[in-house]
Wavefront OBJ file of the C-alpha trace (Angstrom):
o trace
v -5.003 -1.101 18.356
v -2.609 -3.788 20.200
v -0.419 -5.695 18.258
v -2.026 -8.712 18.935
v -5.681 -7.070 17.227
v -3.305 -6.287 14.203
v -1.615 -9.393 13.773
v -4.843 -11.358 14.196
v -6.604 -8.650 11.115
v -3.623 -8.938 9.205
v -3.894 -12.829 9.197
v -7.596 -13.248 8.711
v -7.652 -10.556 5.148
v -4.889 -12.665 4.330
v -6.625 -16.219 4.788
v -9.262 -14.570 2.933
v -7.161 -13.069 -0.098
v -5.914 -16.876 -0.045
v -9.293 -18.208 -0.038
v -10.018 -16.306 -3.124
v -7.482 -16.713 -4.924
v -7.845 -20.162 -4.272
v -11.057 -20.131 -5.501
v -10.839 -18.410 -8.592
v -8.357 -20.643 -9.444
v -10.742 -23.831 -9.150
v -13.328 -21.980 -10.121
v -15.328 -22.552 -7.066
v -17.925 -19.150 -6.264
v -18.479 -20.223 -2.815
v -14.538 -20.033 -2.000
v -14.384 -16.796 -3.253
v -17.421 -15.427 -1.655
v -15.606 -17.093 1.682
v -12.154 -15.078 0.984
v -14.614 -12.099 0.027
v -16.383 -12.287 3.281
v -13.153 -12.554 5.534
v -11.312 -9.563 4.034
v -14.747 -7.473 4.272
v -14.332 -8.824 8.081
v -11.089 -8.145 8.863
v -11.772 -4.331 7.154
v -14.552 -3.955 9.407
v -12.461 -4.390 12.601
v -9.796 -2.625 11.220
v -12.212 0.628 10.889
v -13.583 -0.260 14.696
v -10.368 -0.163 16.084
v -8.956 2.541 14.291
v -12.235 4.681 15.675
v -11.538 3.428 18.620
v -7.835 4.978 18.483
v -8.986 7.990 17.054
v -11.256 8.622 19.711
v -8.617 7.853 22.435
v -6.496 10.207 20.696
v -9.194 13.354 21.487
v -9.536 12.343 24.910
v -5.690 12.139 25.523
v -5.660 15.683 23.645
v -8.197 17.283 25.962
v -6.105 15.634 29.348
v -3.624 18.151 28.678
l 1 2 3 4 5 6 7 8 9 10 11 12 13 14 15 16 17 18 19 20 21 22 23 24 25 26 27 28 29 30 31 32 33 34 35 36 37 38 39 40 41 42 43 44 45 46 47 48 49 50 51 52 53 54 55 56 57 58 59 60 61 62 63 64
């Protein structure tokens, strides 16, 4: 994963973990599903790319 994936994860779970909060805090369900939906997101691409390492990982291993 390239720094620039991992910054651009890091700041989308926590625009959504602000969302939420925000929107527990007004009481306002749709603002929390939004900061839900966002860190579900950014986990998702998290897991892609670290399959995506992993499996560059077993092909580096079977170069050597």
């Amino acid at each position: 994963m390239s720094a620039s994936d991992k910054i651009k994860n890091e700041s989308q779970d926590l625009k959504g973990k602000t969302e939420e909060a925000v929107g527990h805090l007004t009481n306002d369900q749709d603002k929390v599903a939004e900061g839900k939906a966002d860190q579900a997101a950014a986990d998702a691409k998290k897991a892609g790319e670290n399959v995506k390492d992993a499996g560059e990982n077993v092909k580096d291993a079977f170069r050597r």
